[in-house]
C-alpha positions as CSV (number, residue, x, y, z in Angstrom):
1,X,-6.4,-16.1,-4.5
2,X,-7.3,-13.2,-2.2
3,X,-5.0,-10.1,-2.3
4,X,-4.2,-7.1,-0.2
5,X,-2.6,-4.1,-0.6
6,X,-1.8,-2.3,2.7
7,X,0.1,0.8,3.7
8,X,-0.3,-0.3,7.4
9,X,1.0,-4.1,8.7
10,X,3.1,-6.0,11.0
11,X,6.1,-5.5,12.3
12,X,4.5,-2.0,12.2
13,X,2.9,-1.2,15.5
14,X,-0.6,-0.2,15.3
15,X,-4.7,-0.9,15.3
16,X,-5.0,-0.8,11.9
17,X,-1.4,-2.7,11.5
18,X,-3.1,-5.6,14.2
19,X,-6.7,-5.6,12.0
20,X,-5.1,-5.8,8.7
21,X,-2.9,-9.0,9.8
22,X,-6.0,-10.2,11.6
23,X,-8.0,-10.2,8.4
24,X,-5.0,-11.9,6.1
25,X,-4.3,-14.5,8.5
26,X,-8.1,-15.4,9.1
27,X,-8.8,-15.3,4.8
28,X,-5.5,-18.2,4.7
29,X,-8.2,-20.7,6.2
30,X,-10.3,-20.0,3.0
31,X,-7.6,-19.7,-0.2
32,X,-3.5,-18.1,-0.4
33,X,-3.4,-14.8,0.3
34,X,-0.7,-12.6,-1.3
35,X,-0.1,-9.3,0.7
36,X,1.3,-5.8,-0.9
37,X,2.8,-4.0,2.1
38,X,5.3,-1.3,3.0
39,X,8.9,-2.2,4.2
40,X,9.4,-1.8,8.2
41,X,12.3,-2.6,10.3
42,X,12.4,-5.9,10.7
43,X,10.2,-7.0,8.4
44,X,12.6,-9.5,6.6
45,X,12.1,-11.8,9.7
46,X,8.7,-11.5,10.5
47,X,8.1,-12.2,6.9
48,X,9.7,-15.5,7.1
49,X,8.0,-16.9,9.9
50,X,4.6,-15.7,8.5
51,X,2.5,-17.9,6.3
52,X,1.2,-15.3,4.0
53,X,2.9,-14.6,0.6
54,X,4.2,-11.2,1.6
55,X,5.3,-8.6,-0.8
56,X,7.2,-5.2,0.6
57,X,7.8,-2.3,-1.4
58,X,10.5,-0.3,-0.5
59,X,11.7,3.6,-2.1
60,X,10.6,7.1,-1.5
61,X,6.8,7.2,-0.5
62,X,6.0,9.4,-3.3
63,X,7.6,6.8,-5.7
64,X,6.3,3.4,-3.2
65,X,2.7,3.5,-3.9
66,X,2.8,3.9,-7.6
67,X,5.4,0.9,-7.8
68,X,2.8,-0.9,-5.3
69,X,-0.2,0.0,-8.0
70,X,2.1,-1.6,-11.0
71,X,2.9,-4.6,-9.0
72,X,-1.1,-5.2,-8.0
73,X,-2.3,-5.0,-11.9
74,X,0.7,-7.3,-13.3
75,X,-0.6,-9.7,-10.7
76,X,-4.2,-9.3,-10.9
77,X,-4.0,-9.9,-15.2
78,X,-1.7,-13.2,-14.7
79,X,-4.0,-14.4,-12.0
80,X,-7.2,-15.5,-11.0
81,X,-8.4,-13.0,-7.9
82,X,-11.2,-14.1,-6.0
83,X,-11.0,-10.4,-3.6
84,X,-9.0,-7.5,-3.2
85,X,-8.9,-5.8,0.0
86,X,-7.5,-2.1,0.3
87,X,-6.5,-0.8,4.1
88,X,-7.2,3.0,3.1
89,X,-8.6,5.4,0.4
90,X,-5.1,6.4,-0.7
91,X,-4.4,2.1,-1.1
92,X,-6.6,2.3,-3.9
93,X,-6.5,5.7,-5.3
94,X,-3.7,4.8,-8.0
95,X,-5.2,1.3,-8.8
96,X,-6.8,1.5,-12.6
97,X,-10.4,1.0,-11.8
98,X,-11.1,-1.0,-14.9
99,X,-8.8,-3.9,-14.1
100,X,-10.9,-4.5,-10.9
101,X,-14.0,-3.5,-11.8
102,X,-14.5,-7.3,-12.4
103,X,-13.0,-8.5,-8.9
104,X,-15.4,-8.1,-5.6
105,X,-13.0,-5.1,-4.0
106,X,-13.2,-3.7,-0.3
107,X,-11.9,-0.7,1.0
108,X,-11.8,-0.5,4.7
109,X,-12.5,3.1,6.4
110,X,-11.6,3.7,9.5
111,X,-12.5,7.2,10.4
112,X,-10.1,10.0,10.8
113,X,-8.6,9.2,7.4
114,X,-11.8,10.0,6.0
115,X,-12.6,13.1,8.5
116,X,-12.5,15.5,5.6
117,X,-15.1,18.3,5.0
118,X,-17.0,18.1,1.7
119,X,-15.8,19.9,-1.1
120,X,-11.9,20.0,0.6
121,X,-9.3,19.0,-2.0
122,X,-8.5,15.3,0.5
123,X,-12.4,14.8,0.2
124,X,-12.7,15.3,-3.3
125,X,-9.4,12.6,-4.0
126,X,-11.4,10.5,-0.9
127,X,-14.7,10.0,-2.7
128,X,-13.4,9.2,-6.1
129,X,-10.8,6.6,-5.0
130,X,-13.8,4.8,-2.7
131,X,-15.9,5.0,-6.3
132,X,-13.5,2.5,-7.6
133,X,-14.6,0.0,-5.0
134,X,-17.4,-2.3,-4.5
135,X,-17.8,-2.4,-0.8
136,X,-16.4,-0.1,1.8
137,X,-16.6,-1.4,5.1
138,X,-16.9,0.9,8.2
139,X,-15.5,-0.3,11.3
140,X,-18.4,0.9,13.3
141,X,-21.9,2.2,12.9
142,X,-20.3,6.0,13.7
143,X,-17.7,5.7,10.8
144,X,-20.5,4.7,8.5
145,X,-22.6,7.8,9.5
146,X,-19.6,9.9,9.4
147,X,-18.7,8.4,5.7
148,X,-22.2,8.8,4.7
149,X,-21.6,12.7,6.6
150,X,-18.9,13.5,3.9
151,X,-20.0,12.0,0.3
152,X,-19.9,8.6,0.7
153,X,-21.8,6.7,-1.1
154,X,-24.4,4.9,1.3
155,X,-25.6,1.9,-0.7
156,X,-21.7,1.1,-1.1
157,X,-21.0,1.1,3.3
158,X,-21.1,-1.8,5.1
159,X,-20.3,-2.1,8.9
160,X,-17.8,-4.8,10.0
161,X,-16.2,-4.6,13.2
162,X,-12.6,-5.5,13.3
163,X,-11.7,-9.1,14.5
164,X,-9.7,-10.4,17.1
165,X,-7.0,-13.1,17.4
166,X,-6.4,-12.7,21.3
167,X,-5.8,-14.3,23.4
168,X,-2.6,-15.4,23.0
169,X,-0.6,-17.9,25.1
170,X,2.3,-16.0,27.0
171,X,5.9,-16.8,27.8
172,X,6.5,-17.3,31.7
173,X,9.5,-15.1,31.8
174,X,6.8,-12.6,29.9
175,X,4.7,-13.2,32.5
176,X,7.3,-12.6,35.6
177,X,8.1,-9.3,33.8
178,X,4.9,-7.7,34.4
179,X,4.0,-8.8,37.5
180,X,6.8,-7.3,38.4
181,X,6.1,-4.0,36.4
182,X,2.5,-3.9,38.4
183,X,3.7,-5.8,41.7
184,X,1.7,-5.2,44.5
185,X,-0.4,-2.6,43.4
186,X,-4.3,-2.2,43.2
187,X,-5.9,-1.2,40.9
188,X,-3.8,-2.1,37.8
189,X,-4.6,0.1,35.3
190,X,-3.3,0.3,31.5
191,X,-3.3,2.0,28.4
192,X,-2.0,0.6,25.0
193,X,-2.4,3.7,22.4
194,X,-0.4,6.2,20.2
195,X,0.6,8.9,22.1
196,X,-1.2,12.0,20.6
197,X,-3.7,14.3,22.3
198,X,-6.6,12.6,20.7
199,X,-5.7,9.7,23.4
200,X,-6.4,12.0,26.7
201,X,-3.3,10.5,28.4
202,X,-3.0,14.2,29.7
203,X,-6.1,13.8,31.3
204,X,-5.2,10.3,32.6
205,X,-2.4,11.1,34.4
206,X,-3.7,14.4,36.7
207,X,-6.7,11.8,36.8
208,X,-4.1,9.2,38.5
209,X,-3.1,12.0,41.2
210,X,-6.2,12.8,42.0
211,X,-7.0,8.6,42.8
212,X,-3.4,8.6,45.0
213,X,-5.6,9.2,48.2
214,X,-8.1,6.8,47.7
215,X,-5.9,4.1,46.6
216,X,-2.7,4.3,47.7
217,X,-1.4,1.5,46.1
218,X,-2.7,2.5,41.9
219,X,-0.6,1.6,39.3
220,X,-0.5,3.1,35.7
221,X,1.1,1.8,32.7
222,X,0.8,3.1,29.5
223,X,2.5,1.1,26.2
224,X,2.9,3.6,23.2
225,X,5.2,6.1,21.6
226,X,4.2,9.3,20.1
227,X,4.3,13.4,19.8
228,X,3.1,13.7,23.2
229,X,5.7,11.6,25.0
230,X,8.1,14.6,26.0
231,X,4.8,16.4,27.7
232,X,3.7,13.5,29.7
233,X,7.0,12.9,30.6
234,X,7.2,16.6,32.2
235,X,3.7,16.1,33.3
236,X,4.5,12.7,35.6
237,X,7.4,14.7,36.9
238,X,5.4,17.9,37.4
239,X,3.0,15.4,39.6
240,X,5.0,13.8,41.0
241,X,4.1,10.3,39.9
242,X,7.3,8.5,39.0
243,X,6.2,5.6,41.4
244,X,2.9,5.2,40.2
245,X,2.8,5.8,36.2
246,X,5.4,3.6,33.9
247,X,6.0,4.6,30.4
248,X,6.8,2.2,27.9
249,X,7.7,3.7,24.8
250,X,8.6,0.7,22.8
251,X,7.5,-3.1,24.6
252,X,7.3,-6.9,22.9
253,X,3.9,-8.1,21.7
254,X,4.3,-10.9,24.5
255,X,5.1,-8.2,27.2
256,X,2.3,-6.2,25.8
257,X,-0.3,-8.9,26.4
258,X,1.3,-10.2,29.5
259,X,0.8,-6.4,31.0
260,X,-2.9,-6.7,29.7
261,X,-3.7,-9.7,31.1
262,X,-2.1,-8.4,34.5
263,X,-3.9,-5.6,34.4
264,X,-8.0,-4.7,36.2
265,X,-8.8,-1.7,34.1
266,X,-8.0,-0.5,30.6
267,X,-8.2,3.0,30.1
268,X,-8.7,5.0,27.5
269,X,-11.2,7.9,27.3
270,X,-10.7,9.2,23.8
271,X,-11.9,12.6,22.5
272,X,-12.2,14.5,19.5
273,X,-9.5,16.6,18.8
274,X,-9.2,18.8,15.4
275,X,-10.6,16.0,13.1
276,X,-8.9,12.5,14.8
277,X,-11.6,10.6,16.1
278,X,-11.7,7.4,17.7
279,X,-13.7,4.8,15.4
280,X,-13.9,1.8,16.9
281,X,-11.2,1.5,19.1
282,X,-9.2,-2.2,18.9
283,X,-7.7,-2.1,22.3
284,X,-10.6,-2.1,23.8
285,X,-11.2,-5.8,22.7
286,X,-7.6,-6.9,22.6
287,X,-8.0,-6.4,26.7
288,X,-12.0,-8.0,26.4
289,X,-10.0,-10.8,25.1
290,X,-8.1,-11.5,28.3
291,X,-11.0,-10.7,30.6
292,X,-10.0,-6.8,31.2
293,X,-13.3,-4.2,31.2
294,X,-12.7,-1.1,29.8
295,X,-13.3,2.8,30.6
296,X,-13.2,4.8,27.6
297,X,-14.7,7.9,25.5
298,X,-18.0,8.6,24.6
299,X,-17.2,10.1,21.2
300,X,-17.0,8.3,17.9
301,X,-17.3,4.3,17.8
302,X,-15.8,3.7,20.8
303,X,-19.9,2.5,22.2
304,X,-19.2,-0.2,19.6
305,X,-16.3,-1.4,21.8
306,X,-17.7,-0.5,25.1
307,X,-21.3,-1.6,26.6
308,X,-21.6,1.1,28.9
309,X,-22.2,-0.7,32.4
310,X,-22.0,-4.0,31.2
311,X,-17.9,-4.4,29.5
312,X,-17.0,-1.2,31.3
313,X,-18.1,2.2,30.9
314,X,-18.3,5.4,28.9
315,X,-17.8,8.7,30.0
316,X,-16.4,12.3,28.9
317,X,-12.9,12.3,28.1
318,X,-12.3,16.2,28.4
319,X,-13.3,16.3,31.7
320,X,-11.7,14.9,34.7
321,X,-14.6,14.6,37.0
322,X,-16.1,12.2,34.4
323,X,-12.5,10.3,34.4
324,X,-12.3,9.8,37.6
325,X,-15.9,9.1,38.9
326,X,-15.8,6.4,36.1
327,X,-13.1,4.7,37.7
328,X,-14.1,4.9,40.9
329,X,-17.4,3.3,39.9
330,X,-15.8,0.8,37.6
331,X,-14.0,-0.5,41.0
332,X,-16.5,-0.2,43.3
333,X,-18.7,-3.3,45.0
334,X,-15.8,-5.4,43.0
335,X,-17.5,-4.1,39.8
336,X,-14.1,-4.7,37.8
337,X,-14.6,-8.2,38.3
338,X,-18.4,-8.3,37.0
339,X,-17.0,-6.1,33.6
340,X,-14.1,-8.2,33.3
341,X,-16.3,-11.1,33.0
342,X,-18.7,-9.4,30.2
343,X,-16.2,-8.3,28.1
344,X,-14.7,-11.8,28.1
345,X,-18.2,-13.1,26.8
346,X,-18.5,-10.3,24.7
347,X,-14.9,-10.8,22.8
348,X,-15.9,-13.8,21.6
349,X,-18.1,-12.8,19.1
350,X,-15.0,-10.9,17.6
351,X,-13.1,-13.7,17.0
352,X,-11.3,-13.3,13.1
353,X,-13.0,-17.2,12.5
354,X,-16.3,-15.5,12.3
355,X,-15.6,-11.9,11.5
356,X,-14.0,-12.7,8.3
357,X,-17.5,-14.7,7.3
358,X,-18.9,-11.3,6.6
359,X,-16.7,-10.7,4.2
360,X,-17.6,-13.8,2.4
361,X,-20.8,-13.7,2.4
362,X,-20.2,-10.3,0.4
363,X,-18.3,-12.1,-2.0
């Protein structure tokens, strides 16, 4: 029996959210799996047409993961465990270190939840809950050497890079929907990402102006919901992009994949901003999977996503020069089809079937 406890999963919308139901659904082909996870809307039905063993915990969140911690030990002493797998630092921070200290346990780090400067009261209650476990896995090399960075144990980090279960097949009237989203436009581009400032959809969007006059026919979608949505909304006003740039706040996981799949370019050239940083970036292989090069940051993990000039490119997400000479060179000489075919190649290696082999080979 493999168990995880997790504060992020499906129907919650997220990376993290998309890896941890990845890595649950990929361990059923090698024992059951009984998942500790938060209550979300809708996560009655997605339960039932799921074939994990889900648990949800419900309440205040002060009160939710200390009932979560209880529920864990009653299970792990009435059963035998083969692995426990922890989505965060704070997943295994109430979790009585002597009733796993027997059980192989993995904490996965991501890095901005672990962006915490030595000696800080959220490092200090960071280091000693990772203590507890027997493996934490980075998901790139720049989260390991930005664990090792702030008291991390480095004999404890191992790098695994998140898996992928895409592609997926999609629903024709799925299908319809975003070719009429896109139409008749060239270059297609999309973002699927949390709104925040970390994201550079600012940046993106006086980028897509600037592109107007040498392709008169662009297209922009972004998919995601966040603090910044009132601000880009002013800002696509502001430039006058209502025609070129759609905003979908909240979409369908089959409308989100039909878009991608639609779609010639995914953008999205993160940056550091206060301590968010991207770590490995999951979108950029969910569009790999359907055959869609990527443009994105140069900061954090985001080369672990990305070969530069081979899936896509790199460049420097606070500057819009770098934007937009990056997309110009990821279309020209039909380069967008040459990247497109890479990252296919290169997604397959990330497929959850041989990902999650890692893990057992550290059990």
């Amino acid at each position: 029996m493999f168990v995880i406890s997790t504060r992020n999963f499906p129907p919650d919308i997220g990376g993290i959210q998309n890896l941890m139901e990845g890595l649950a659904n990929a361990l059923v082909s090698h024992g059951p799996v009984k998942v500790y996870a938060d209550v979300f809307q809708d996560s009655e039905s997605y339960d039932k047409k799921s074939n994990l063993e889900i648990e949800r915990i419900s309440g205040f969140k002060i009160f939710r993961k200390y009932r979560k911690a209880n529920l864990i030990h009653e299970f792990i002493r009435k059963n035998t465990v083969r692995a426990i797998f922890f989505d965060h630092w704070k997943s295994i921070e109430n979790i009585n270190e002597d009733i796993i200290k027997n059980i192989p346990s993995f904490c996965l780090i991501h890095s901005k939840e672990i962006n915490h400067l030595k000696g800080t009261y959220l490092n200090k209650r960071m280091v000693k809950s990772l203590k507890k476990t027997k493996f934490v896995i980075a998901n790139s090399n720049f989260t390991k050497s930005l664990a090792i960075k702030v008291g991390i144990d480095e004999k404890i980090i191992n790098v695994i890079n998140p898996g992928s279960n895409y592609p997926i097949m999609v629903e024709k009237n799925y299908a319809n929907q975003a070719k009429e989203i896109f139409g008749d436009s060239f270059p297609k581009i999309i973002t699927v990402a949390r709104l925040d400032k970390r994201k550079s959809h600012r940046n993106i969007l006086m980028c897509i102006r600037n592109l107007k006059s040498k392709y008169p026919k662009i297209k922009y979608v972004s998919i995601g919901n966040g603090d910044e949505k009132e601000n880009l909304e002013e800002l696509r006003k502001e430039l006058n992009l209502e025609n070129e740039v759609t905003l979908l706040y909240k979409t369908t996981e089959q409308l989100k994949v039909s878009l991608l799949s639609n779609s010639n370019l995914f953008l999205m050239p993160s940056v550091i901003y206060k301590k968010s940083i991207e770590g490995f970036g999951i979108s950029f292989l969910e569009a790999s999977c359907y055959g869609v090069g990527s443009i994105g940051g140069k900061e954090g993990g985001q080369p672990d996503a990305i070969k530069h000039e081979e899936t896509g490119l790199l460049c420097d997400g606070n500057r819009l020069d770098s934007i937009y000479s990056s997309v110009c060179k990821f279309f020209e000489n039909d380069n967008h089809i040459k990247f497109g075919k890479n990252a296919l190649e290169f997604s397959k290696k990330f497929k959850w079937s041989k990902i999650v082999k890692k893990y057992l080979e550290l059990i």
